[in-house]
N, CA, C and O atoms as a GROMACS GRO file, in nm:
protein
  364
    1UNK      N    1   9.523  10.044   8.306
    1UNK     CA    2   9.666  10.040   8.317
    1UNK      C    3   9.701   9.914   8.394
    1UNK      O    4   9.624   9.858   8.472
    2UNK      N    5   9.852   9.864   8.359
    2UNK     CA    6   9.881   9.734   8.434
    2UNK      C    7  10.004   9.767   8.482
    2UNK      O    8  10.073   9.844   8.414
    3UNK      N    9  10.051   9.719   8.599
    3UNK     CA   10  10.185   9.713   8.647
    3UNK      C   11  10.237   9.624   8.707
    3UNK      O   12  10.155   9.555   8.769
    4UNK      N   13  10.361   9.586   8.718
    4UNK     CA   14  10.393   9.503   8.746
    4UNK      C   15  10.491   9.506   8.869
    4UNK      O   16  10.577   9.590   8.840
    5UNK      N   17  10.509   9.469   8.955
    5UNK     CA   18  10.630   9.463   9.064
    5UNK      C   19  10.633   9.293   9.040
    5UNK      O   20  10.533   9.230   9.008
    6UNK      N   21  10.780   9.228   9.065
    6UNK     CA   22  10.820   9.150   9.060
    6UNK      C   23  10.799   9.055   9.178
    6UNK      O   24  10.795   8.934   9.158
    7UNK      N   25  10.786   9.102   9.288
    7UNK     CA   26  10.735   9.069   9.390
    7UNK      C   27  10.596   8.996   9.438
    7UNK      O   28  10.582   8.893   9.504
    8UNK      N   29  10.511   9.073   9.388
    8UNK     CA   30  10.368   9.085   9.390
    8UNK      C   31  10.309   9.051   9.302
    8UNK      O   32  10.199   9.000   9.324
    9UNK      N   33  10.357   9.065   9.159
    9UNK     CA   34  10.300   9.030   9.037
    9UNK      C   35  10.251   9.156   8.961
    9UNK      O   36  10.304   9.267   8.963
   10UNK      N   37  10.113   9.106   8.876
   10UNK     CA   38  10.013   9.247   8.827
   10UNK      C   39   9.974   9.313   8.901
   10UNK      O   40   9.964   9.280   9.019
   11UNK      N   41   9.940   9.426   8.853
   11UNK     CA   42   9.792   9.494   8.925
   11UNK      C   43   9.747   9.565   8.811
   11UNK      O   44   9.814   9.648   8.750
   12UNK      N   45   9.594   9.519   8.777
   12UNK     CA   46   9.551   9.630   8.722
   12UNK      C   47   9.472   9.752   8.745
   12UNK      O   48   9.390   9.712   8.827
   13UNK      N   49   9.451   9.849   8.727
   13UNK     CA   50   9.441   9.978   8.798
   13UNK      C   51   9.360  10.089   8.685
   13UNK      O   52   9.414  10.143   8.588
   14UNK      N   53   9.218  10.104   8.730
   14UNK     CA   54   9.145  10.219   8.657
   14UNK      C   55   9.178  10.359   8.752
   14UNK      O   56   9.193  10.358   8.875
   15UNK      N   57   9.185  10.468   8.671
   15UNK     CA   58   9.168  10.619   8.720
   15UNK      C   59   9.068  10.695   8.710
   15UNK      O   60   9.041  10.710   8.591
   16UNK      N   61   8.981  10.766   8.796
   16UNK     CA   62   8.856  10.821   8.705
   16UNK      C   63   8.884  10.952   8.798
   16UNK      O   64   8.901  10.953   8.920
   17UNK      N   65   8.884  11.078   8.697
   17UNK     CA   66   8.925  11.216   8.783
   17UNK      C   67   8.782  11.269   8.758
   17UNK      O   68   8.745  11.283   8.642
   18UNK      N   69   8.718  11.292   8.837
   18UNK     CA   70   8.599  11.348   8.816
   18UNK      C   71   8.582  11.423   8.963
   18UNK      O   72   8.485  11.402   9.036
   19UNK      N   73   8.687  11.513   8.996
   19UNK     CA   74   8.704  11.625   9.098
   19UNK      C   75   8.590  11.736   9.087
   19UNK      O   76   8.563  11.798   9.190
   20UNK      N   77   8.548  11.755   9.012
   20UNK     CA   78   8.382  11.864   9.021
   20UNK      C   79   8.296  11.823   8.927
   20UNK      O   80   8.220  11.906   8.876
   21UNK      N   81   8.294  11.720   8.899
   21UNK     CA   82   8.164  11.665   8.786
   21UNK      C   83   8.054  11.594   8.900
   21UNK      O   84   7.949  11.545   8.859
   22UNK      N   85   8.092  11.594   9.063
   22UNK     CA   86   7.960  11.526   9.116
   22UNK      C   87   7.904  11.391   9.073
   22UNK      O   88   7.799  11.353   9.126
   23UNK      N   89   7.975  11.304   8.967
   23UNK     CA   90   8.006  11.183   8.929
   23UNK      C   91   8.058  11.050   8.967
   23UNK      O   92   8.155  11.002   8.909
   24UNK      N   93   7.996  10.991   9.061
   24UNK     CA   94   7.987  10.853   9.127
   24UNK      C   95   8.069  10.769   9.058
   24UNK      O   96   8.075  10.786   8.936
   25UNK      N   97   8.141  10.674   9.112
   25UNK     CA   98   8.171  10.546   9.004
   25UNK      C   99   8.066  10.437   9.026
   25UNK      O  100   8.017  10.421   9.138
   26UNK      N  101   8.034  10.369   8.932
   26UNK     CA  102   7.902  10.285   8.939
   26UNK      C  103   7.988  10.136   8.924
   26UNK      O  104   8.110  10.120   8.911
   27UNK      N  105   7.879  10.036   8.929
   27UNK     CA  106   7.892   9.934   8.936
   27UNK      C  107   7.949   9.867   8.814
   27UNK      O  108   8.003   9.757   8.811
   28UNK      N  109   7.926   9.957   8.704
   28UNK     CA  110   7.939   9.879   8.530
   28UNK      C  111   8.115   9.919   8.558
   28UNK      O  112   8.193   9.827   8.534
   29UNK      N  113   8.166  10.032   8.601
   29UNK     CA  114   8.308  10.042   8.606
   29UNK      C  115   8.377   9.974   8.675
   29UNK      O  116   8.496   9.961   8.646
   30UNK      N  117   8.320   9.908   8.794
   30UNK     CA  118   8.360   9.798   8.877
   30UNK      C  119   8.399   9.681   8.793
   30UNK      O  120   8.513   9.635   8.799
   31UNK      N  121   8.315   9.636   8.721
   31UNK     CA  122   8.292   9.518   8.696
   31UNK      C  123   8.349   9.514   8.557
   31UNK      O  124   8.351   9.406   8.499
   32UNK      N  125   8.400   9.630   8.494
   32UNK     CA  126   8.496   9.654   8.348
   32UNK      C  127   8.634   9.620   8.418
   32UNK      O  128   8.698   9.531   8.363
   33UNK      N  129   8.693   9.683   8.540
   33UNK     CA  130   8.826   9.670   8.618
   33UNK      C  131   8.809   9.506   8.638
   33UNK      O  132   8.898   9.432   8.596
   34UNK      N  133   8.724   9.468   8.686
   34UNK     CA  134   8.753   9.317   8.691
   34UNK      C  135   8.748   9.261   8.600
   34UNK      O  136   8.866   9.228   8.592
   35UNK      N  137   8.707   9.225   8.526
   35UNK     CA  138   8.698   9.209   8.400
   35UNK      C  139   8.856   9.198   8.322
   35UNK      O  140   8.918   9.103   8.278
   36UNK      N  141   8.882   9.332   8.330
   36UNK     CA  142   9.082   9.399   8.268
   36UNK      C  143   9.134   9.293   8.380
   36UNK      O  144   9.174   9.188   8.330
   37UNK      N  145   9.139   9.298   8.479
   37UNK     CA  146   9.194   9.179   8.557
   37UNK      C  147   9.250   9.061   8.569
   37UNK      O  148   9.360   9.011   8.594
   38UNK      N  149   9.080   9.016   8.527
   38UNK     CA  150   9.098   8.836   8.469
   38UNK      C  151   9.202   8.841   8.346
   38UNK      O  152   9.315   8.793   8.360
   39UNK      N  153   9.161   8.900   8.224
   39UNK     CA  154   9.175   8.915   8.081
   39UNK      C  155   9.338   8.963   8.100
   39UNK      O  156   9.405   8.884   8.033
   40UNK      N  157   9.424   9.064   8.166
   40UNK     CA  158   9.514   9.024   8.175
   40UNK      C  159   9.614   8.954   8.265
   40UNK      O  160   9.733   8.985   8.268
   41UNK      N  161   9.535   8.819   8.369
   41UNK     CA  162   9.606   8.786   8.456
   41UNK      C  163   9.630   8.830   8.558
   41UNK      O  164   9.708   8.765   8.628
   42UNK      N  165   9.587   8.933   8.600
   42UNK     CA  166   9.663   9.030   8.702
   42UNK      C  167   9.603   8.959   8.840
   42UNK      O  168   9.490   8.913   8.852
   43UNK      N  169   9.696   8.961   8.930
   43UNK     CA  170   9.684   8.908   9.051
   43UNK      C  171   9.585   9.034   9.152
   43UNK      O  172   9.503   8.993   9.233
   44UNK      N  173   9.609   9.185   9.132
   44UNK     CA  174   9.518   9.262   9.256
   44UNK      C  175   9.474   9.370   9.119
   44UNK      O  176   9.526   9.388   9.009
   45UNK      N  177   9.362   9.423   9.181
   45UNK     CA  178   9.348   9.567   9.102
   45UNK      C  179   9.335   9.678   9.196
   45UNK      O  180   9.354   9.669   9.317
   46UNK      N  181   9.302   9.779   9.135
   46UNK     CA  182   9.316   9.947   9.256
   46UNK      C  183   9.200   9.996   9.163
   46UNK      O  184   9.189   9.956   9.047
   47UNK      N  185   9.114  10.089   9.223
   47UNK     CA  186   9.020  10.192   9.137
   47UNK      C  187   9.017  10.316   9.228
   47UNK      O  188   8.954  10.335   9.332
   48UNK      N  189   9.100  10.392   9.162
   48UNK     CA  190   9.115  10.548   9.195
   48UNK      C  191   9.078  10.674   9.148
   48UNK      O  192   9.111  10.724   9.040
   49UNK      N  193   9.009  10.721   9.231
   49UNK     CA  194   8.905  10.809   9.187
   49UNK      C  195   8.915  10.944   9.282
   49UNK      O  196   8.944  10.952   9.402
   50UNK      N  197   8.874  11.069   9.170
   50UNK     CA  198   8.864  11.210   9.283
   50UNK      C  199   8.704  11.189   9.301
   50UNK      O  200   8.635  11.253   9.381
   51UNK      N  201   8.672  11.117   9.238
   51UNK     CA  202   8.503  11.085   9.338
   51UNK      C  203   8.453  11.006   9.426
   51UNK      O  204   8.521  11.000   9.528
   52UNK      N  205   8.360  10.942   9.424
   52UNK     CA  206   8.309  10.823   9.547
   52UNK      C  207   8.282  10.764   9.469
   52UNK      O  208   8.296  10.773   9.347
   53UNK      N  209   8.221  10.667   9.561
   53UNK     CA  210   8.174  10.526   9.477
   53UNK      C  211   8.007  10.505   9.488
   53UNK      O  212   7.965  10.549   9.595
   54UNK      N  213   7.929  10.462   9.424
   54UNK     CA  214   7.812  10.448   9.482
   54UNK      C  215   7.801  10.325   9.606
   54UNK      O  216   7.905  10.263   9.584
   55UNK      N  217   7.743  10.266   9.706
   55UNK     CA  218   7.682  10.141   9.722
   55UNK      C  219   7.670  10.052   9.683
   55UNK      O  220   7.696   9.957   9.756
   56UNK      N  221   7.619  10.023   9.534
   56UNK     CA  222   7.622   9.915   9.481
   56UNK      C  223   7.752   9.910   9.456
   56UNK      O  224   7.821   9.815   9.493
   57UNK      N  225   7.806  10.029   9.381
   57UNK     CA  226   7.963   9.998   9.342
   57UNK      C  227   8.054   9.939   9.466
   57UNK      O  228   8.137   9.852   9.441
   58UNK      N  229   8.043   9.973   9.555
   58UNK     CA  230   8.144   9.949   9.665
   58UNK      C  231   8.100   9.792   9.723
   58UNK      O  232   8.179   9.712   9.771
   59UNK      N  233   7.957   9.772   9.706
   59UNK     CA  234   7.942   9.639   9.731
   59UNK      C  235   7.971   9.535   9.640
   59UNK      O  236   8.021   9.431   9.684
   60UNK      N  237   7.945   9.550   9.507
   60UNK     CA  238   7.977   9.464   9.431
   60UNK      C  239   8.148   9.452   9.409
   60UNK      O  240   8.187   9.351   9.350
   61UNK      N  241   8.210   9.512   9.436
   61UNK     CA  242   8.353   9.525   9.428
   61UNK      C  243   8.401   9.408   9.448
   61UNK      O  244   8.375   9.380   9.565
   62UNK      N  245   8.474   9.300   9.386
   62UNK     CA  246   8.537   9.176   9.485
   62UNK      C  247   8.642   9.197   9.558
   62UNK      O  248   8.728   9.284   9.551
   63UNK      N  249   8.620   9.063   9.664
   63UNK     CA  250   8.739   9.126   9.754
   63UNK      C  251   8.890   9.082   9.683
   63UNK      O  252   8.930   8.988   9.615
   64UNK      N  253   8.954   9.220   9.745
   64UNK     CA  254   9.101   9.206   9.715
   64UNK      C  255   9.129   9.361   9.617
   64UNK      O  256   9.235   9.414   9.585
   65UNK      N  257   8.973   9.406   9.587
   65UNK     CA  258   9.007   9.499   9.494
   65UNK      C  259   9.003   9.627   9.608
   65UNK      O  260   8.936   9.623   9.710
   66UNK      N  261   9.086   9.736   9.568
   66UNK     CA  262   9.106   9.801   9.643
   66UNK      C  263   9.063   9.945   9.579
   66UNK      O  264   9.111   9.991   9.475
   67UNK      N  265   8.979   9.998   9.648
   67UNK     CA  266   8.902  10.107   9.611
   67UNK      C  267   8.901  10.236   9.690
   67UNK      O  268   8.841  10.250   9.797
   68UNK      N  269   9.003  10.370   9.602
   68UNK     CA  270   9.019  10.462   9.629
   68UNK      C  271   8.944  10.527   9.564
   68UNK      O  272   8.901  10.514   9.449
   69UNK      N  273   8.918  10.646   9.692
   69UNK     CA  274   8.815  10.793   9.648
   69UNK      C  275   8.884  10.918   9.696
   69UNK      O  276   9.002  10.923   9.729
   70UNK      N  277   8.795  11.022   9.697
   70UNK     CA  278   8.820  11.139   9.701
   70UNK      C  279   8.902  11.153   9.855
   70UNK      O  280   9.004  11.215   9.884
   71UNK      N  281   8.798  11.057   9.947
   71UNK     CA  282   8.868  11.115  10.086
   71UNK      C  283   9.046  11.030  10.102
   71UNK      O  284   9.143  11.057  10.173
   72UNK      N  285   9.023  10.929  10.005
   72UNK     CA  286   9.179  10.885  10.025
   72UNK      C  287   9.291  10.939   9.977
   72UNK      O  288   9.409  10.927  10.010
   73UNK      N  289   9.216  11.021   9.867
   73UNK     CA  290   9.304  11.119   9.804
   73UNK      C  291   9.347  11.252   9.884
   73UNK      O  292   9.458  11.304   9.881
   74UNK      N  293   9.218  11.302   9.969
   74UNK     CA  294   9.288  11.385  10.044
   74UNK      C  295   9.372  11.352  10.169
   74UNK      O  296   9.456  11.430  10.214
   75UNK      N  297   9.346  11.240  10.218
   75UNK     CA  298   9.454  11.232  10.322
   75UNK      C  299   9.549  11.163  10.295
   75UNK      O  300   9.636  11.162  10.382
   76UNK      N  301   9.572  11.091  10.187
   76UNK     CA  302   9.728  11.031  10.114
   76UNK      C  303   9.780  11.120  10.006
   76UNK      O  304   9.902  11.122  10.014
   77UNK      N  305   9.748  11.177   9.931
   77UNK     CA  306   9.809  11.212   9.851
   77UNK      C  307   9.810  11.361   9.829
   77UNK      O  308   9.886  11.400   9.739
   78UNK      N  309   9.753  11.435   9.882
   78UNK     CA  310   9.751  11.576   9.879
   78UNK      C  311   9.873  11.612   9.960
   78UNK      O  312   9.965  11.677   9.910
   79UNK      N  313   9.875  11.557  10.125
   79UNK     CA  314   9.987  11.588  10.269
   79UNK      C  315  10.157  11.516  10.153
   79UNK      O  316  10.264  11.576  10.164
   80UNK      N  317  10.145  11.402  10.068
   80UNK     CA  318  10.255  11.297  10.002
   80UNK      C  319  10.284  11.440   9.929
   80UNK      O  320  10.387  11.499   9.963
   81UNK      N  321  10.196  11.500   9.830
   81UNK     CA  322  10.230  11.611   9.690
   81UNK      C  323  10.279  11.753   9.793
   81UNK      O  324  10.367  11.820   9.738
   82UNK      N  325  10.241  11.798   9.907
   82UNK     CA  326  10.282  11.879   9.957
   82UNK      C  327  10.442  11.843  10.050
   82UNK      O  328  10.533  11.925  10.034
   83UNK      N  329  10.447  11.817  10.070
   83UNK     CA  330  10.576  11.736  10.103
   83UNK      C  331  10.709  11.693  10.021
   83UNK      O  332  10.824  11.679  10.065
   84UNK      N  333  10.660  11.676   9.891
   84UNK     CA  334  10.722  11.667   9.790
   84UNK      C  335  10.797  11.806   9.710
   84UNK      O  336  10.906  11.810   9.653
   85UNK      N  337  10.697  11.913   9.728
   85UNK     CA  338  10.707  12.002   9.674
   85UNK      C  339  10.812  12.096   9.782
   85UNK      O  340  10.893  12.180   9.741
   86UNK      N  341  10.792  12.067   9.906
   86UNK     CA  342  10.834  12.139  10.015
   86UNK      C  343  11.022  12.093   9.990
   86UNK      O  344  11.113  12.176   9.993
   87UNK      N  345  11.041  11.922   9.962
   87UNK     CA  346  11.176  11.903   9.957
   87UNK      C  347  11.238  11.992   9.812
   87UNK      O  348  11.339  12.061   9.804
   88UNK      N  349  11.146  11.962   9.719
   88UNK     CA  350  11.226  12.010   9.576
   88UNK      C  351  11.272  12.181   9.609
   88UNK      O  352  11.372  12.231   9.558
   89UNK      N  353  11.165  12.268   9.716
   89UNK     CA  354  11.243  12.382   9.719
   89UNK      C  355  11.337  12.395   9.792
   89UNK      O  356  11.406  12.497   9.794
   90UNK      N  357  11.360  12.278   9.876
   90UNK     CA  358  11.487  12.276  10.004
   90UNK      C  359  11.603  12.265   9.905
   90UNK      O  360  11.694  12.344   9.931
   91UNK      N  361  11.623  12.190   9.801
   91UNK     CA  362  11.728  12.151   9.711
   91UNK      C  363  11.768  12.255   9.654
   91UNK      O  364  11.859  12.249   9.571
   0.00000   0.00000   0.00000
């Protein structure tokens, strides 16, 4: 996926939900996101994941790319989705 803010420019951005598959992101998915990157210009990328990353994956990563996992998911976005849900029943 690509997005754009006007500000900032691109970003391109892989998702990998693999919440009970025990499924690592590896280095070949690293290096496909960079890859989508170059190919469309994009100034930053994100790789977000309900899993981890391996070592190699997290090392080979270049910098600037920004690499979300499971634990960022639980402390950003689980407390963000509960919160959310809490206003829609206040309304």
């Amino acid at each position: 996926m690509i997005y754009y803010l006007p500000h900032d420019g691109k970003t391109a951005i892989q998702i990998k939900h693999y919440i009970r598959s025990q499924k690592e992101i590896s280095v070949s998915l690293i290096r496909e996101l960079d890859g989508s990157k170059r190919n469309y210009g994009c100034v930053f990328s994100e790789f977000i994941t309900t899993s981890t990353f391996t070592n190699p994956a997290s090392a080979q990563a270049p910098r600037g790319m920004n690499l979300r996992d499971i634990y960022w998911f639980n402390r950003e976005v689980i407390p963000w989705m509960k919160k959310e849900t809490a206003k829609r029943k206040l309304a």
